[in-house]
Each structure stands twice: as structure tokens, then as C-alpha cells.
MIDOSE-1310 file (N, C-alpha, C; in nm, 2 decimals, decimal comma, always signed):
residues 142
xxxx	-0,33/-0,21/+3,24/-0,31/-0,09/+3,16/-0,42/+0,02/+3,18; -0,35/+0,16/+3,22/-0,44/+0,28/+3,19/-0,51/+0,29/+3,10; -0,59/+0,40/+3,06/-0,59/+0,46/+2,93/-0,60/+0,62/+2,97; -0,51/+0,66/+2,88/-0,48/+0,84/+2,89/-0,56/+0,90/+2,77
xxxx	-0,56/+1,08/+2,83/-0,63/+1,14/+2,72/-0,56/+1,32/+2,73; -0,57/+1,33/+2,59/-0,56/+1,47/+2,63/-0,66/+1,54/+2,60; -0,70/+1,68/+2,59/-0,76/+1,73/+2,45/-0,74/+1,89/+2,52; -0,74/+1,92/+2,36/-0,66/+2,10/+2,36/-0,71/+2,14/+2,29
xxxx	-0,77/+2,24/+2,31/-0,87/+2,33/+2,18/-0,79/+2,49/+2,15; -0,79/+2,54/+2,04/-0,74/+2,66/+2,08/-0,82/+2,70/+1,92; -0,78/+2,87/+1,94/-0,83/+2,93/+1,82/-0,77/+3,03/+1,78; -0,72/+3,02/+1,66/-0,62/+3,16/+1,58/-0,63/+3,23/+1,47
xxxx	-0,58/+3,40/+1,50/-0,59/+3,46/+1,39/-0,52/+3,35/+1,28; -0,55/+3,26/+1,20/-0,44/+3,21/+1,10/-0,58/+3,17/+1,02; -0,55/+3,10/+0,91/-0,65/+3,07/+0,77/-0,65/+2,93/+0,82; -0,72/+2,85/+0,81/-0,74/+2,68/+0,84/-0,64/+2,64/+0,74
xxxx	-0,62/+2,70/+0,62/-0,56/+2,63/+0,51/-0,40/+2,65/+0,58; -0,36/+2,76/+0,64/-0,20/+2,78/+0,64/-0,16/+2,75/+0,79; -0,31/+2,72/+0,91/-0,32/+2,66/+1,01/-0,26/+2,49/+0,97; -0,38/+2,43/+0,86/-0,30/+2,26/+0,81/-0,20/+2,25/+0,79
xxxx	-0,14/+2,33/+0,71/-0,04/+2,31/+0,65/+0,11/+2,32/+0,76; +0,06/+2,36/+0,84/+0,18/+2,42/+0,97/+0,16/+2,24/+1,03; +0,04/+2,19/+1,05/+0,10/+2,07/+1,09/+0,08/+1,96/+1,02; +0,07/+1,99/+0,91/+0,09/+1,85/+0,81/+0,22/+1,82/+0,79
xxxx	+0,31/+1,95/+0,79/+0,47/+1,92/+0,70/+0,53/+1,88/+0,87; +0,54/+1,79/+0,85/+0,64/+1,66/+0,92/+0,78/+1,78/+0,98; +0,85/+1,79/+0,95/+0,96/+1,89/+1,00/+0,89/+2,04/+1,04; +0,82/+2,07/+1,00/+0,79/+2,20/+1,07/+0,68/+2,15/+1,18
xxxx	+0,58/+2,05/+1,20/+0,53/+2,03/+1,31/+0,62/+1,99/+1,40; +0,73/+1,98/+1,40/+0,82/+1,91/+1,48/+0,93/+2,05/+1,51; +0,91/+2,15/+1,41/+0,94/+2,29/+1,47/+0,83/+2,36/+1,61; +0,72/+2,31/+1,53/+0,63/+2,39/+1,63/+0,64/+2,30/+1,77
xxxx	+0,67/+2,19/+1,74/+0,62/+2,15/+1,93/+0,79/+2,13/+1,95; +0,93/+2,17/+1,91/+1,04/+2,14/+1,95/+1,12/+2,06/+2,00; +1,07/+1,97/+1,92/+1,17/+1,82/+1,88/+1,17/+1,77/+1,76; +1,30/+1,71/+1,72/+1,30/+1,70/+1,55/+1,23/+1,57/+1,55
xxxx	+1,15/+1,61/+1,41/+1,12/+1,52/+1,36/+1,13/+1,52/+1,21; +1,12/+1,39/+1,15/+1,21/+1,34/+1,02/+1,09/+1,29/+0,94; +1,06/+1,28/+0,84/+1,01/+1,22/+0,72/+1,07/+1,10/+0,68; +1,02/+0,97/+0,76/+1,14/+0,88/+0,67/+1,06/+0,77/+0,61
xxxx	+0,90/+0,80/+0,54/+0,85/+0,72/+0,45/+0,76/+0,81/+0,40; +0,76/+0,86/+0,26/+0,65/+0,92/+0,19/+0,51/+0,87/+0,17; +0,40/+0,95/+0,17/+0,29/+0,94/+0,13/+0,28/+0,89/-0,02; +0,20/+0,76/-0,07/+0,18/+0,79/-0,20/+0,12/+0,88/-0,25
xxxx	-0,01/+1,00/-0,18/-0,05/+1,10/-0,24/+0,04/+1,24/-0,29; -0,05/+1,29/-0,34/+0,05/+1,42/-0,41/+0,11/+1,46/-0,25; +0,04/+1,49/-0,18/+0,13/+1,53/-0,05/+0,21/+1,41/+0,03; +0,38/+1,45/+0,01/+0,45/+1,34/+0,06/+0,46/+1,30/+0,22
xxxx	+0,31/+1,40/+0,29/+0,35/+1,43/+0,46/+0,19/+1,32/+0,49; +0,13/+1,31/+0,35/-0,02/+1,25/+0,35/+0,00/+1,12/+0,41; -0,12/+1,04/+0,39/-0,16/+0,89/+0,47/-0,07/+0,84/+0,40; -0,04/+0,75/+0,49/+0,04/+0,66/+0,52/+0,23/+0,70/+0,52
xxxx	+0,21/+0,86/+0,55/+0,36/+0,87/+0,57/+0,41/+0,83/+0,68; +0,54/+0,83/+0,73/+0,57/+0,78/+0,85/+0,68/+0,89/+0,90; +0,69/+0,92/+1,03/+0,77/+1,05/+1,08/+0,83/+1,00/+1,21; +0,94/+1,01/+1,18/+1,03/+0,97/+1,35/+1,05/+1,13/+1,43
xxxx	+1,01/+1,08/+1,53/+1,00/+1,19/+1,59/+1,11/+1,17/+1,74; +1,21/+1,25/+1,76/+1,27/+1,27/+1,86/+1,44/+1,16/+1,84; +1,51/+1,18/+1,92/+1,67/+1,16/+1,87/+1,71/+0,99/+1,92; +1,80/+0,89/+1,82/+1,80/+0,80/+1,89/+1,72/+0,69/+1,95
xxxx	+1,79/+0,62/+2,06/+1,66/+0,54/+2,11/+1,52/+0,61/+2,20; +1,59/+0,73/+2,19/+1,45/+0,82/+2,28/+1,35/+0,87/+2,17; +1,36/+0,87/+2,04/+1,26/+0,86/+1,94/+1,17/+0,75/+1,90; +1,04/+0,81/+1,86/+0,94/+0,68/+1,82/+0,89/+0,69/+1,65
xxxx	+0,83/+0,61/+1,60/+0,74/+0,64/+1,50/+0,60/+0,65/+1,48; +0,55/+0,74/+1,41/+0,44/+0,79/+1,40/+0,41/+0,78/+1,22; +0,25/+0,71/+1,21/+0,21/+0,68/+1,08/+0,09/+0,76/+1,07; +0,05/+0,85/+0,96/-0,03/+0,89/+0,92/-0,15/+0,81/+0,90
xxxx	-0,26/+0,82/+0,93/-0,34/+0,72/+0,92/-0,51/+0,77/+0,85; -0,49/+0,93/+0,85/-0,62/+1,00/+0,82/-0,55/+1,11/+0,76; -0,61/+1,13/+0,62/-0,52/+1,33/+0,60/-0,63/+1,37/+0,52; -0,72/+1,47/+0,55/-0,80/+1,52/+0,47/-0,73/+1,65/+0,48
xxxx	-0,66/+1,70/+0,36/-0,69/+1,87/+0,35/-0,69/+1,98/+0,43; -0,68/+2,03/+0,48/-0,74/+2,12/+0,58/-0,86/+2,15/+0,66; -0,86/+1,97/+0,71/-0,99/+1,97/+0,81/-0,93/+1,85/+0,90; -0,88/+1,73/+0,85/-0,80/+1,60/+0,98/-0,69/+1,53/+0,94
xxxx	-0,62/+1,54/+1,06/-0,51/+1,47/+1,04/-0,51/+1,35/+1,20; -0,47/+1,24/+1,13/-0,48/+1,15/+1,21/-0,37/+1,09/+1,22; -0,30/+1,00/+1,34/-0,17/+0,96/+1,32/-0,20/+0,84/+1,45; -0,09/+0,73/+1,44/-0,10/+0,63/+1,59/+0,06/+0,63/+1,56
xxxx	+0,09/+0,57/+1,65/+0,24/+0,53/+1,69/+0,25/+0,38/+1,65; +0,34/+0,36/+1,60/+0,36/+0,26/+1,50/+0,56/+0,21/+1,57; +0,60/+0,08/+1,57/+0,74/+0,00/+1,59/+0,70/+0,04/+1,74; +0,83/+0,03/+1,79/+0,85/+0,02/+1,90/+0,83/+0,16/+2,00
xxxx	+0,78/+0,14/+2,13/+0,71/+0,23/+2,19/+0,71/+0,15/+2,34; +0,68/+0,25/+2,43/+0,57/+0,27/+2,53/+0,47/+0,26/+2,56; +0,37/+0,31/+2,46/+0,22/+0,34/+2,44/+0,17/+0,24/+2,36; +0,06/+0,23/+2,40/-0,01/+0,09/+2,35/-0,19/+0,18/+2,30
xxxx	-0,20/+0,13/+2,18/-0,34/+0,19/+2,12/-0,34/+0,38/+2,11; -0,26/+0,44/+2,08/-0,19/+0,56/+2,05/-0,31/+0,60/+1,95; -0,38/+0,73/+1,95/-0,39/+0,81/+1,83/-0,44/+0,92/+1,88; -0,35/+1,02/+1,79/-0,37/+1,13/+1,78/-0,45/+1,20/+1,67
xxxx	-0,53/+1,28/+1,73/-0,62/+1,35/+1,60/-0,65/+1,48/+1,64; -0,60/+1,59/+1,51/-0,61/+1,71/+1,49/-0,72/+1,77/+1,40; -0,83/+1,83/+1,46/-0,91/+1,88/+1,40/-0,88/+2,01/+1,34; -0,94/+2,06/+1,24/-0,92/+2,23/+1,13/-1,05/+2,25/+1,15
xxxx	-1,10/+2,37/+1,19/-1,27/+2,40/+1,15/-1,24/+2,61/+1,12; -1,32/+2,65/+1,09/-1,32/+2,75/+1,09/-1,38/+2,81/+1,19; -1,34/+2,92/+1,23/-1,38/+2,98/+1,35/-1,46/+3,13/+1,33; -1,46/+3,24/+1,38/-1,52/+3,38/+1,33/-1,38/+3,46/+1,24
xxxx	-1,45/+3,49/+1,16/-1,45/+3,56/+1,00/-1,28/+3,41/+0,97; -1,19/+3,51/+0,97/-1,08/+3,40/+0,93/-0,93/+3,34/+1,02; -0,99/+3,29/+1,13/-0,98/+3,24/+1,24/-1,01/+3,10/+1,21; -0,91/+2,98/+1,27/-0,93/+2,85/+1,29/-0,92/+2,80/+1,46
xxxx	-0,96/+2,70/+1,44/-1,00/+2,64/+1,53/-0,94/+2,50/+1,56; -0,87/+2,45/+1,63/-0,77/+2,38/+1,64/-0,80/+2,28/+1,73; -0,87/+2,15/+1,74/-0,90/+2,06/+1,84/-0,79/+1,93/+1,82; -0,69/+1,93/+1,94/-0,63/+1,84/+1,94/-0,65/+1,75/+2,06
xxxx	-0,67/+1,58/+2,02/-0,71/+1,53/+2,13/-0,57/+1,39/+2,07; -0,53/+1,37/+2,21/-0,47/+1,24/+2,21/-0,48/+1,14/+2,30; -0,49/+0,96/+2,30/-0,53/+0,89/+2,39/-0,45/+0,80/+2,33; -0,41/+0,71/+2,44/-0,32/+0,60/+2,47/-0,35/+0,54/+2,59
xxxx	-0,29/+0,39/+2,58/-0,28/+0,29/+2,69/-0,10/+0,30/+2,73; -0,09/+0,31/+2,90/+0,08/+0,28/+2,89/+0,11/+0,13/+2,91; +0,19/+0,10/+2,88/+0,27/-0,04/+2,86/+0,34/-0,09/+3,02; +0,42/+0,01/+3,02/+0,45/+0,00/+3,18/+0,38/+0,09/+3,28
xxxx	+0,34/-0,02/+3,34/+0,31/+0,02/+3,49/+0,35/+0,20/+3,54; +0,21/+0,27/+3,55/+0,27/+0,39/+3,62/+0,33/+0,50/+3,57; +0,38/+0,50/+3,41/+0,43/+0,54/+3,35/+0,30/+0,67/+3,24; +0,20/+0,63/+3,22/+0,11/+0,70/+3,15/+0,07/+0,80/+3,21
xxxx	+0,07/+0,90/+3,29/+0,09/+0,98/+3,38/+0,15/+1,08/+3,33; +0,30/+1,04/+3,36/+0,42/+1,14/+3,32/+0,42/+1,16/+3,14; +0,40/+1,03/+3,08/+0,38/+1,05/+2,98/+0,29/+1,17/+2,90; +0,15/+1,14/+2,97/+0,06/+1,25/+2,93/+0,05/+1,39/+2,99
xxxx	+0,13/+1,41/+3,12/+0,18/+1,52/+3,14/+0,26/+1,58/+3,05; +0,39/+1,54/+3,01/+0,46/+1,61/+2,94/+0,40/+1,61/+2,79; +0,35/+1,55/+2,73/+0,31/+1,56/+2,60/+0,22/+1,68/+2,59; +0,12/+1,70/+2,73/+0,03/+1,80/+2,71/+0,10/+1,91/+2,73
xxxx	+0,20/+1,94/+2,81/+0,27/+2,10/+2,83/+0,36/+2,09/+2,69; +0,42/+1,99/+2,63/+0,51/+2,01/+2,53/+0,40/+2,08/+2,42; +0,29/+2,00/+2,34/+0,19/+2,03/+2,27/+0,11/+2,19/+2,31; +0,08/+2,21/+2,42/+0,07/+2,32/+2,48/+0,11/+2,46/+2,39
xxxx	+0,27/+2,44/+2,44/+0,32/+2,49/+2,43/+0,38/+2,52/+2,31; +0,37/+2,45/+2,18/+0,40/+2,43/+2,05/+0,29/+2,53/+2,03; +0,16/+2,46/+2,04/+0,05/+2,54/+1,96/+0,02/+2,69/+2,00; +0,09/+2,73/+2,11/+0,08/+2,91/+2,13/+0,20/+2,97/+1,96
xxxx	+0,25/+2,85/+1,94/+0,38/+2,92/+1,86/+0,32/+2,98/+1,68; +0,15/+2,89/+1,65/+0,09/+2,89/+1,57/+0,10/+3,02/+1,49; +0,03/+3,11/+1,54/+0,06/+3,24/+1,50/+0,17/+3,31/+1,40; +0,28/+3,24/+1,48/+0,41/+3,30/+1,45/+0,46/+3,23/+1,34
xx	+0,41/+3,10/+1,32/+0,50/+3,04/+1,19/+0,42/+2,98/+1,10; +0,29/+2,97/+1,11/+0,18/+2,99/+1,07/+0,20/+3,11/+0,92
């Protein structure tokens, strides 16, 4: 087994607070990178998108699950891939910082092992152009 990595930094006119909140809510992160994703186990915290929620992301048997695993507020969100998968040792983590005057700063890094042979490659290509290309969308729905 490989082990993959991504990491994406970016920085936007948006407030860190309405930057989190664009990818804490489970259905609109899943607007911004354009594939549905579902809420199908609540957080016990006041926020129902918080630790330990769980989010199926993508349609069918081509969908996986994703568990919350870190949620601070408007600074980390952490998640690994949880049931059945491809990826082996999954986690993703989204940094919030502030950046000049009211500008955030956005460090997303993701790393995994692939399961099959040869496959972690394509995998972490497309996740990086998909994610890529979500987070230019920040601005706008932000």
C-alpha cells in the first residue's frame, strides 16, 4: 500500500466564521465541491454537522461515508472515511485562520493509503481537481 497526500491552501475575501460554516453544513459542502452529500447521523452537539456526525457522500454503491472526527468552530474540521471504501487510513483536515484585515485562509490537506493496487493515484488526482475546483466556488456561496 501507497500512501497519498494532498494539500491546498487558498485565501478569501470571506469572514473565517461564514468561510466554516460553508463547510461544516454537510449538504452545502457537498454543493461546493458538486456531489451530493447527505447527513445521515447527527452530531450530539448543538451543531447537527459537529463530531461525530456522519455524511454519505456521492450516489449509490459509488458513495462512501465520512465521520466527523474534530469540529472546533471556525478554526478545524476533521473527518476520516468510515464503512466500506477503497482508502485505507483516510483523513481529511480543514484548517480556518485568518488572513489580512477580513480574509480567511483555508488549508486543506488530505492523506490516505489505497487498498487496491495502483488505484491511489487516480484517486488523489481526481479528488484534488474536484476539491480544487469546489473551493474557487467559496466566494460565491460563502
Amino acid at each position: 500500500m501507497a500512501t497519498y497526500s494532498i494539500e491546498i491552501e487558498e485565501t478569501f475575501a470571506v469572514s473565517r466564521e461564514r468561510a466554516f460554516a460553508l463547510f461544516a453544513d454537510h449538504e452545502r459542502f457537498g454543493k461546493l465541491l458538486g456531489v451530493p452529500v447527505k447527513r445521515i447521523t447527527d452530531s450530539e452537539q448543538a451543531d447537527p454537522n459537529g463530531l461525530g456526525s456522519v455524511r454519505r457522500i456521492g450516489i449509490g454503491p459509488i458513495g462512501l461515508e465520512e465521520t466527523i472526527i474534530r469540529f472546533e468552530p471556525d478554526s478545524v474540521i476533521e473527518y476520516t472515511v468510515t464503512g466500506m471504501s477503497p482508502l485505507r487510513n483516510h483523513l481529511g483536515r480543514i484548517r480556518f485562520s485568518d488572513a489580512n484585515g477580513d480574509q480567511t485562509r483555508i488549508s486543506y490537506t488530505i492523506s490516505f493509503e489505497d487498498i487496491v493496487p495502483f488505484t491511489g493515484k487516480l484517486v488523489q488526482k481526481a479528488l484534488e481537481q474536484g476539491i480544487r475546483k469546489g473551493i474557487r466556488r467559496v466566494p460565491r456561496m460563502a
